[in-house]
N, C-alpha and C positions, 0 to 999 in steps of 0.2 A: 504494500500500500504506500508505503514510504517513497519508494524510483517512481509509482505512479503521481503524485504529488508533486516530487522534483522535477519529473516531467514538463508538469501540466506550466509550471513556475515557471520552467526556461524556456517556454514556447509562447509565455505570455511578453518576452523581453524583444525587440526589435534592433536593428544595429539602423540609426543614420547616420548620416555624412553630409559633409560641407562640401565635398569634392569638384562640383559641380560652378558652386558660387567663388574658391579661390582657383579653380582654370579660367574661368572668365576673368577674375582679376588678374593675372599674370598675362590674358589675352592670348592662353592660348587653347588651339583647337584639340577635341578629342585625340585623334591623328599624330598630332605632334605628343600629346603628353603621355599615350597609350605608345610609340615610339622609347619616347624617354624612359619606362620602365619597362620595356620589355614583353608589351602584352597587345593584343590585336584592338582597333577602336571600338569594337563589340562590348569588350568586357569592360572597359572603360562607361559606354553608355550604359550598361546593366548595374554596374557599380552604384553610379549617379543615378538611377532612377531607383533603387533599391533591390534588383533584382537577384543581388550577387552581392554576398559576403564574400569579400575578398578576403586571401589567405593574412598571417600576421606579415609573411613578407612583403606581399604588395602593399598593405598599407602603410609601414614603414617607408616604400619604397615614393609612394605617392605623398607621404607627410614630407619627406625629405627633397623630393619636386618641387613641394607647392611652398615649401618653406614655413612649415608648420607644425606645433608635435603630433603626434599619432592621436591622443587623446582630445586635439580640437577639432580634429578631422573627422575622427569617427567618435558616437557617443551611445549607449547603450540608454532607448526609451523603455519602461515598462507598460504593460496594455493600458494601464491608466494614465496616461498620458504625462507622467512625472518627470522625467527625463532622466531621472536613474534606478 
């Protein structure tokens, strides 16, 4: 009953991201900054729309881009809307 619980708890927590809003600031395009880490512009747009948890190393990898730390980039909401 316990793992069913934990479960239910970690499925209520969402990851977003600012990703979207410091590429446009820096000006630049999908393309170019899915280039700079190493990854196709797909995942980059799935990233930004929330489609895709990126691994710990791409968003390192994308904090360290966009010139930002990890933890302002990406932010853990719970389903109630609390932002941690």
């Amino acid at each position: 009953m316990r793992k069913r619980r934990e479960l239910a708890d970690r499925n209520s927590v969402t990851l977003r991201n600012h990703v979207k809003q410091h590429r446009a600031r820096l000006d630049l395009t999908q393309e170019e900054l899915a280039e700079k880490v190493g990854v196709r512009r797909q995942t980059i747009l799935a990233v930004e729309k929330g489609h895709y948890a990126p691994s710990a190393l791409l968003a390192l990898l994308l904090a360290r881009e966009l010139g930002m730390p990890v933890d302002e980039l990406f932010e853990l909401e719970s389903g109630e809307g609390s932002g941690s």
